[in-house]
C-alpha positions as CSV (number, residue, x, y, z in Angstrom):
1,X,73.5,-31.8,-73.5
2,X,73.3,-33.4,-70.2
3,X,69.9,-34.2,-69.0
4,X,69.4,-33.8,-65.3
5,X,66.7,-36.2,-63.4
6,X,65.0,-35.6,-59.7
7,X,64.5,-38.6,-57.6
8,X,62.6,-38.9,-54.0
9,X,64.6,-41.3,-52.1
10,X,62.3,-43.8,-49.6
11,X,63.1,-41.3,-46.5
12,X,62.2,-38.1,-47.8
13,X,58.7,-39.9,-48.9
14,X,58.5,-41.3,-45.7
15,X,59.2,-38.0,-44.3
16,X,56.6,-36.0,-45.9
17,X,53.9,-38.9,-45.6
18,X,54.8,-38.0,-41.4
19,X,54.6,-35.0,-41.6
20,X,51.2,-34.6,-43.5
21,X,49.8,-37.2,-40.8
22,X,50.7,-34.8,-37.8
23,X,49.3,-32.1,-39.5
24,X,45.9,-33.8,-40.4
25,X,46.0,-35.0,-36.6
26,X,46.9,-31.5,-35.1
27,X,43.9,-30.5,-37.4
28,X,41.7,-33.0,-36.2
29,X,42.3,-32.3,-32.9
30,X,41.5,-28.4,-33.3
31,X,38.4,-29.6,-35.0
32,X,37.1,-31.9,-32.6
33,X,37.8,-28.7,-29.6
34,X,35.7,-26.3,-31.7
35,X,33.4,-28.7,-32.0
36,X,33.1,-29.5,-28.3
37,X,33.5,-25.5,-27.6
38,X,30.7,-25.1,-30.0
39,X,28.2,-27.6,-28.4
40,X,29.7,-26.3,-25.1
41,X,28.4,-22.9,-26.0
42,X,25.0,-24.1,-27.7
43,X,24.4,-25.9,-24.5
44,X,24.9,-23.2,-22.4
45,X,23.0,-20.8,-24.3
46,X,20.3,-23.0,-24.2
47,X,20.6,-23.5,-20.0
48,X,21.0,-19.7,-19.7
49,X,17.9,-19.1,-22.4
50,X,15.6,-21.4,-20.4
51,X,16.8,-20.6,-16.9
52,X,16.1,-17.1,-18.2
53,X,12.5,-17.7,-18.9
54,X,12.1,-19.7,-15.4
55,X,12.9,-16.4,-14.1
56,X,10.8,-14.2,-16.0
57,X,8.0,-16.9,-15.3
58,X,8.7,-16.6,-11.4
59,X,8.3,-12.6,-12.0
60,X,5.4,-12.9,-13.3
61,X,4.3,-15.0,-10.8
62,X,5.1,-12.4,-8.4
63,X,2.6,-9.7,-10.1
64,X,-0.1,-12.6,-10.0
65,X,0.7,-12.2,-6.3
66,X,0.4,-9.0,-6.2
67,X,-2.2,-8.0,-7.4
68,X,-4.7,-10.9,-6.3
69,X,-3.5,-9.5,-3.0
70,X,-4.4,-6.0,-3.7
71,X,-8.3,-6.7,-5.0
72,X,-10.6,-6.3,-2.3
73,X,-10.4,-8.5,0.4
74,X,-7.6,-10.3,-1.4
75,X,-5.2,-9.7,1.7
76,X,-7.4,-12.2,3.9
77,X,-8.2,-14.3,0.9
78,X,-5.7,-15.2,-1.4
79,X,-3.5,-18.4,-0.3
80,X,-1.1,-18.5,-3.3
81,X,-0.9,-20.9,-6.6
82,X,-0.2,-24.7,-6.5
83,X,0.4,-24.2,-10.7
84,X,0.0,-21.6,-12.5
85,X,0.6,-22.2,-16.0
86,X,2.3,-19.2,-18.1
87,X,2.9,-19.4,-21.9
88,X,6.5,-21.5,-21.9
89,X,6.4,-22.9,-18.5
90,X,4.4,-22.7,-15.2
91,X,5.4,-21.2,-12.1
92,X,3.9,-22.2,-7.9
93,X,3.4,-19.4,-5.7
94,X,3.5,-19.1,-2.0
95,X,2.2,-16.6,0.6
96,X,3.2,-16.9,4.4
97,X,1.0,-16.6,6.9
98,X,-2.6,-18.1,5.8
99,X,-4.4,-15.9,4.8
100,X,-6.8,-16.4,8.2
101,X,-3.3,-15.2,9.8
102,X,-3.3,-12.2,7.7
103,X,-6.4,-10.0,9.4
104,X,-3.8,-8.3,12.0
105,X,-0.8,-8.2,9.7
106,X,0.5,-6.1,7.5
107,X,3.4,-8.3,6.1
108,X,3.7,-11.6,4.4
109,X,6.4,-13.0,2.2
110,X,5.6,-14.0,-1.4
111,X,7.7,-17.3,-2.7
112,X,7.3,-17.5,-6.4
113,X,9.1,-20.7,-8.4
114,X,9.3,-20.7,-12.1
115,X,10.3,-23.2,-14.4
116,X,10.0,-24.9,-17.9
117,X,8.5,-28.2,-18.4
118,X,10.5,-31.5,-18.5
119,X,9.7,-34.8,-19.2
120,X,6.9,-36.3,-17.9
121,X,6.1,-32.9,-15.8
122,X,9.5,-32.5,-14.6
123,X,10.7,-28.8,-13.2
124,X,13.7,-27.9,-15.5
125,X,16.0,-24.8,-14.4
126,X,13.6,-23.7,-11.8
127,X,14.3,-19.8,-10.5
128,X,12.6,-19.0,-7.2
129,X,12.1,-15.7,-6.0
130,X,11.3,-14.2,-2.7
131,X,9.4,-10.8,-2.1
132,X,8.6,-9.4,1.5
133,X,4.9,-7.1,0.2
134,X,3.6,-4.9,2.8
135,X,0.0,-3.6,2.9
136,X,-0.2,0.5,1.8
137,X,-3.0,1.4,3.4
138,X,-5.5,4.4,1.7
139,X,-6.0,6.3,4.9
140,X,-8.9,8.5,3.8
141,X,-11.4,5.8,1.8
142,X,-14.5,6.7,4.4
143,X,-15.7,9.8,5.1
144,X,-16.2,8.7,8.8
145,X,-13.8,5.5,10.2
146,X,-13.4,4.9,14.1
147,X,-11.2,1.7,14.8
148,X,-13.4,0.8,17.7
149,X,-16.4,2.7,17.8
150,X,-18.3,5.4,15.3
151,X,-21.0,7.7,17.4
152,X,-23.3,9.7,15.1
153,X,-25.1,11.6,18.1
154,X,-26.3,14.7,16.6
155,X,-25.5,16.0,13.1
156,X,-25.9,14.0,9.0
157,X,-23.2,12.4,7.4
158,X,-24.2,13.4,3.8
159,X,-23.8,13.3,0.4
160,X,-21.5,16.2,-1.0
161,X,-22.7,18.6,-3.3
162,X,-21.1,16.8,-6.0
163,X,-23.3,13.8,-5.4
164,X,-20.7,11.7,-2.8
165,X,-22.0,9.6,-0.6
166,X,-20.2,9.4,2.4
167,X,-19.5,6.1,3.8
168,X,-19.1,5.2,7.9
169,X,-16.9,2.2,8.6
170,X,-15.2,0.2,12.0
171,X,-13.2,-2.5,12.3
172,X,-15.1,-3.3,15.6
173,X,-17.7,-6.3,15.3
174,X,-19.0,-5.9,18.5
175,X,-22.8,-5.1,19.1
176,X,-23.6,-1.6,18.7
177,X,-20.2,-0.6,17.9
178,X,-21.9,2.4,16.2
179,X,-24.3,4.6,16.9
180,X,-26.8,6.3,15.1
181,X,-28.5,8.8,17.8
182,X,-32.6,9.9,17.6
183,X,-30.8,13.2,16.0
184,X,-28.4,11.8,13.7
185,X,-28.8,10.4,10.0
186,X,-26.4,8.8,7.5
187,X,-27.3,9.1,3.9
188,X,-24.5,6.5,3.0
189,X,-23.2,3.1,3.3
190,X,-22.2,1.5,7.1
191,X,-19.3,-0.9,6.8
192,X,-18.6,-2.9,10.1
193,X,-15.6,-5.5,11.2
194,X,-14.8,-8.0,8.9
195,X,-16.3,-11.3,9.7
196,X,-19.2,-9.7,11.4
197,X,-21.8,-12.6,11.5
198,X,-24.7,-10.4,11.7
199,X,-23.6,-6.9,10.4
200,X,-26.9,-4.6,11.6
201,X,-26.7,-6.1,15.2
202,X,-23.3,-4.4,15.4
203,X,-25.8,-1.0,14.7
204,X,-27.5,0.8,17.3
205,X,-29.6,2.7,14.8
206,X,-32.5,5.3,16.5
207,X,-31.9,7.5,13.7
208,X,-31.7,7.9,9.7
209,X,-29.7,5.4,7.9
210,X,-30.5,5.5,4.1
211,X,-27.3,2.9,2.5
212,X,-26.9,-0.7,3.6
213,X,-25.2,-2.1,6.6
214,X,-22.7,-4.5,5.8
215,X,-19.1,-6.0,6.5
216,X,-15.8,-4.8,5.2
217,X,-13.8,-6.6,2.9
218,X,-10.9,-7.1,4.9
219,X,-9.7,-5.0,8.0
220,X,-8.7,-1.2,7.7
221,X,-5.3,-1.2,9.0
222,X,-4.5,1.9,11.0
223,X,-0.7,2.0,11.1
224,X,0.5,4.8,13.7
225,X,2.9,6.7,12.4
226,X,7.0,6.5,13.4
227,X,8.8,9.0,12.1
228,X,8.8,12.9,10.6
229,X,9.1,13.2,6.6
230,X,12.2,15.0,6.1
231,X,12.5,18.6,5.7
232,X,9.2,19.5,7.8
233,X,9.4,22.5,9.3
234,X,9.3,22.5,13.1
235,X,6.3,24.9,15.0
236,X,6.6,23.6,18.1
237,X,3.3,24.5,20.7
238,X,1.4,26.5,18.5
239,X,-1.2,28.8,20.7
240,X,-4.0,30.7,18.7
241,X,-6.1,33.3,20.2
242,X,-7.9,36.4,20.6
243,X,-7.4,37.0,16.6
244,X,-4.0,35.8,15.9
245,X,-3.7,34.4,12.1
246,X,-1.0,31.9,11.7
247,X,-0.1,31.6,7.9
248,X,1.7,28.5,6.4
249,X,2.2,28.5,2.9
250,X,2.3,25.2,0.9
251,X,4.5,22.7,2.6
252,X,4.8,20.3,5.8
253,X,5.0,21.1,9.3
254,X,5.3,19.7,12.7
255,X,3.5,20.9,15.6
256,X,3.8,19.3,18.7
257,X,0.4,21.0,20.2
258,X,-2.4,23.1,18.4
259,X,-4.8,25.4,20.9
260,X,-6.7,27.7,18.8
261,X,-9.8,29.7,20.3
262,X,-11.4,32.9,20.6
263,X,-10.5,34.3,16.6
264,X,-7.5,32.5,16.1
265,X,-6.9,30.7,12.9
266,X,-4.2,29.2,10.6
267,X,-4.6,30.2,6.9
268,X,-3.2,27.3,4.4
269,X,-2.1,28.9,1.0
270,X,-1.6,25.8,-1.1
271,X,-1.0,22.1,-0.2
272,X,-0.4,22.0,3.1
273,X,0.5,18.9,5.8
274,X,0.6,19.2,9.2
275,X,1.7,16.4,11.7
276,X,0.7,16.7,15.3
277,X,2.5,15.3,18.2
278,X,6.1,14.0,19.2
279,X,7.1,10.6,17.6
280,X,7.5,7.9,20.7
281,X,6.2,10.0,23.4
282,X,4.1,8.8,25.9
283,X,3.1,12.0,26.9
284,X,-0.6,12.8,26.1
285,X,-2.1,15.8,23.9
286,X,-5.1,17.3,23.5
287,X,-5.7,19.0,20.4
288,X,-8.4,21.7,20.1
289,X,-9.2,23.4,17.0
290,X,-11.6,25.8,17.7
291,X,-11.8,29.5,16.9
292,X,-11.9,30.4,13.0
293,X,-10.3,27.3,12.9
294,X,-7.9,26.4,9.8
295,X,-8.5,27.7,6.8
296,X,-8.4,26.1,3.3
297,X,-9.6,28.4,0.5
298,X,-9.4,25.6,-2.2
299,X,-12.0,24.2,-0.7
300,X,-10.0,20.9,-1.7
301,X,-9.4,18.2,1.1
302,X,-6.7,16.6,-0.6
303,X,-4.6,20.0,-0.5
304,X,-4.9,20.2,3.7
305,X,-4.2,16.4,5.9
306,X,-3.4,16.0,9.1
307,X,-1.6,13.1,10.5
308,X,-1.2,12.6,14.3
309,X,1.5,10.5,16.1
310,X,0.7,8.2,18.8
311,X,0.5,10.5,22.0
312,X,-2.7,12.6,20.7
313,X,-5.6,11.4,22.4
314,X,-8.1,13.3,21.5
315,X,-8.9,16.0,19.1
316,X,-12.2,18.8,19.5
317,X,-12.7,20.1,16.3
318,X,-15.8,23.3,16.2
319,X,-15.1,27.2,15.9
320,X,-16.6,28.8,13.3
321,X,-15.7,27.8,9.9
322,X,-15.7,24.0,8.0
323,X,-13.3,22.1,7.7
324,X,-12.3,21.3,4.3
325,X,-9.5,18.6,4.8
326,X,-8.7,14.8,6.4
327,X,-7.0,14.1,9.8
328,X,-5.6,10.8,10.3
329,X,-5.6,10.2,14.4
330,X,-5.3,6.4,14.7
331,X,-4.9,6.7,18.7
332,X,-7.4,9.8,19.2
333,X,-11.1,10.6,20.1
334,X,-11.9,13.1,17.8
335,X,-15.1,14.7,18.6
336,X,-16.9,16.8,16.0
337,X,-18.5,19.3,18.2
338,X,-19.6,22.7,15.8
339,X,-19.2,23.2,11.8
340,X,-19.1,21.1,9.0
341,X,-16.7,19.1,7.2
342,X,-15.8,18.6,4.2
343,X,-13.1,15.4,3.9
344,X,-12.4,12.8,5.9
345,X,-11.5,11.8,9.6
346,X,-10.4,8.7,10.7
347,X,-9.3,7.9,14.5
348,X,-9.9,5.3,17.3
349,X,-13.3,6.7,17.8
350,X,-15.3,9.8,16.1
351,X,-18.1,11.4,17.6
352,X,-20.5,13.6,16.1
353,X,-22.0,16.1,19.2
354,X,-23.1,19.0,17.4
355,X,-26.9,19.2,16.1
356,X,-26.3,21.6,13.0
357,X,-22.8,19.6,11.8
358,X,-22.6,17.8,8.6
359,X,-19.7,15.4,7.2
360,X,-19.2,15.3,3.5
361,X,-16.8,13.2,2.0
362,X,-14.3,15.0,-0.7
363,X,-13.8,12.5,-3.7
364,X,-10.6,14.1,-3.9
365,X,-9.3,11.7,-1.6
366,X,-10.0,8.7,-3.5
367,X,-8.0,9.8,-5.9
368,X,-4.9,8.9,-4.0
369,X,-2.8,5.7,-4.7
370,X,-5.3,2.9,-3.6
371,X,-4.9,0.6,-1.0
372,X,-2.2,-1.8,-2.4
373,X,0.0,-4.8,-1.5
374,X,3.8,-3.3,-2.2
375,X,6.9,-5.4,-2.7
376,X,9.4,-3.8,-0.1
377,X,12.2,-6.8,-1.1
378,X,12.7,-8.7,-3.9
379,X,15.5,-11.3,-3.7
380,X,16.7,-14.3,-6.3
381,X,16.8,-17.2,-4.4
């Protein structure tokens, strides 16, 4: 039998021994990519995981802004935060103009910078963002506000049935900026122009005053108003007499002018707006609402406002009935001349002429948002 015998000849060793080499090389070389892709990745996990949280630490940084600007008097108060620290990092906010800026405007931009700490203090992956707040105002926070001047002549503002007290406020600090006539009485608070230095000179008091007499916490901005809401129904003049009954069920309306005298009166079924005047007119109204005047069976103030655009300059309210409801007239003289009511009216000035009228305030009201300081932008930097 023939025995056969294999034998690897130098080459073909030589061969495989090159070929294994390339193979462990082309290995290596994969290796060493997913190794760099893989720290590659961890790395930028980690950039995007902290730069993450400077954001979320700018954020919140932005609330802290917020809402220190929203307490009272935080608007004229609160300058920002050189560091603030936040669990996992710290964050600097900035608010443009000063706050001694701030008494006239109703803007200011909010710069909030978050980051996570470095070595020796460093700022690593910092994230800055920039809000533009605005100030929402609470139009109807006193029963009784006049911009420049507040003339109790005749008449009590008085506590409501319920127990309200009913507050008189200006942003004038001038000397005698309200009156309080031999006939009239407030059984409330008197809140006069921020940074009054001596808050009861700015009182011209021959009457009843049963609160105290101090400033306000920051000024009552008065913002006229620019534009219709959508979908109000249009009304025109509207003339009410002899005993002519206009009815509006719950909704908003415009009226351009309101007469009412003799019998007339509008009946309000439900929650009812009404805006008087013509947005960017120059052309001067006056309003009178007289008659049985307008009616509001809820007896609920919140569920009948009335906002006036620039060109009403004065409003007369008497007639017959009360008034349960709030007018907002930052440009008008309203004069409370007959009746009571039960609400709210702010305007340039307010008078008080009749002897038998009484202002209550509705707590209703306050249970509107509250004055606030709202981001209108927000923008990553």
């Amino acid at each position: 039998m023939m025995n056969l015998r294999f034998t690897h000849r130098p080459a073909e060793r030589g061969s495989i021994f090159l070929l294994s080499m390339v193979i462990m090389t082309v290995l290596l070389v994969l290796g060493s990519s997913l190794i760099e892709r893989t720290q590659t990745a961890v790395y930028r996990s980690s950039v995007e995981s902290r730069a993450a949280k400077s954001f979320h630490l700018a954020e919140a940084g932005v609330h802290k802004a917020l809402y220190a600007l929203s307490i009272p008097g935080g608007w004229v108060t609160y300058g920002g935060d050189s560091s603030l620290t936040l669990p996992g990092g710290a964050c600097e906010v900035r608010v443009s103009p000063s706050p001694t800026a701030r008494t006239a405007i109703q803007q200011v931009t909010v710069l909030s910078t978050g980051w996570v700490p470095g070595p020796h203090g460093s700022r690593r992956y910092p994230k800055t963002i920039r809000v533009v707040a605005r100030w929402d105002p609470n139009y109807f926070d006193f029963a009784i506000f006049g911009d420049e001047e507040v003339i109790v002549g005749n008449g009590t503002i008085d506590v409501s049935p319920d127990g309200t007290m009913a507050d008189v406020g200006t942003n004038s600090a001038e000397v005698g900026t309200v009156v309080v006539a031999p006939q009239g009485s407030v059984t409330g608070d008197i809140a006069v122009g921020y940074g009054a230095e001596s808050p009861p000179l700015c009182v011209d008091n021959k009457g009843i005053i049963t609160g105290s007499i101090d400033t306000l916490d920051m000024p009552k901005f008065l913002p006229s108003l620019t534009d219709l809401p959508a979908g109000a129904i249009s009304l025109g003049d509207v003339v009410l007499g002899g005993s002519t009954v206009l009815v509006l069920d719950e909704g908003t309306y415009h009226m351009t002018d309101l007469d009412m005298t003799g019998n007339g009166a509008i009946q309000c079924n439900g929650k009812v707006v009404i805006y008087l005047g013509t947005p960017g007119s120059a052309s001067p109204e006056s309003i009178l609402i007289g008659g049985n005047g307008i009616l509001n069976d809820s007896h609920v103030a919140d569920n009948l406002k009335i906002y006036c655009f620039d060109n009403i300059e004065s409003i007369a309210i008497g007639g017959n009935g009360a008034y349960y409801g709030a007018v907002y007239a930052p440009n008008s003289e309203v004069a409370l001349n007959a009746g009571d009511v039960y609400g709210s009216l702010i305007a340039n000035t307010v008078t008080i002429n009749g002897s038998d009228c009484h202002v209550y305030y509705d707590e209703s009201l306050s249970d509107e948002s509250k004055a606030r300081a709202v981001a209108r932008s927000w923008e990553v930097l």
